[in-house]
C-alpha positions in Angstrom: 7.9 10.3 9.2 5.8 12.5 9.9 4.5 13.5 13.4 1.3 12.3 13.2 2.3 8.6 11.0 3.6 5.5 13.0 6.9 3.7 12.1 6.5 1.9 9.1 5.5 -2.0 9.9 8.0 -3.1 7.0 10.5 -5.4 7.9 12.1 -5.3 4.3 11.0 -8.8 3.5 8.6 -7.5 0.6 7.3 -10.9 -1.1 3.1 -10.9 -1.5 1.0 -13.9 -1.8 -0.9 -14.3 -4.9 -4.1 -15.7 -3.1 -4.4 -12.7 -1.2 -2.0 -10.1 -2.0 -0.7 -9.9 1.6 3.4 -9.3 2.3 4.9 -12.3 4.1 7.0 -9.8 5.9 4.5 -7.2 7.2 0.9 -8.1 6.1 0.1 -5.3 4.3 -0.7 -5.2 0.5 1.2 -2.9 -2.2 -1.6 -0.3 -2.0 -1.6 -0.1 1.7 2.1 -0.5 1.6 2.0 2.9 -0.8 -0.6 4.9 1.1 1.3 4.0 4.4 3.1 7.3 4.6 -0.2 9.6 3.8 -2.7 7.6 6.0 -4.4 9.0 9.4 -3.0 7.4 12.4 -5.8 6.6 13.2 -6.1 4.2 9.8 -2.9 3.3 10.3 -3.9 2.1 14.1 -6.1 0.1 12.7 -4.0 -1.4 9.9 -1.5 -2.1 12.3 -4.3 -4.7 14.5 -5.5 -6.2 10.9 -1.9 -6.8 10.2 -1.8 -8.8 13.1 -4.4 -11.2 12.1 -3.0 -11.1 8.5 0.1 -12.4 9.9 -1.2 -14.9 12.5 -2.9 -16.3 9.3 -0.5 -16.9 7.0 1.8 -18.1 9.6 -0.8 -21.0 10.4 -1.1 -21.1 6.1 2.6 -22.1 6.5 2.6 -24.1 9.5 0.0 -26.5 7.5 1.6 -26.6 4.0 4.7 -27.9 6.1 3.1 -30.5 8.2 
């Protein structure tokens, strides 16, 4: 890692939704997941708040498909 670069959100999980491409572990799709390393913190910042989201929503995706 690099000074400028955040920890990595993986969490070694690594399976992606087909509907929308999104990692059930971290939220982040297999480009985003590849450019991680050579993005801005700045863009990573920001990943790191849509991931949130991303996550929140396929958690309430599975929560519902259970129910």
């Amino acid at each position: 890692m690099s000074a400028g670069t955040l920890p990595s959100p993986c969490i070694d999980v690594c399976i992606f939704e087909r509907a929308n491409g999104w990692c059930t572990g971290c939220g982040r799709t297999k480009p985003e997941c590849s450019k991680w390393r050579t993005m801005p913190r700045r863009e990573q910042q920001a990943l790191l708040a849509t991931l949130r989201k991303r996550l929140r929503a396929l958690s309430d995706q599975t929560s519902r498909s259970v129910s």
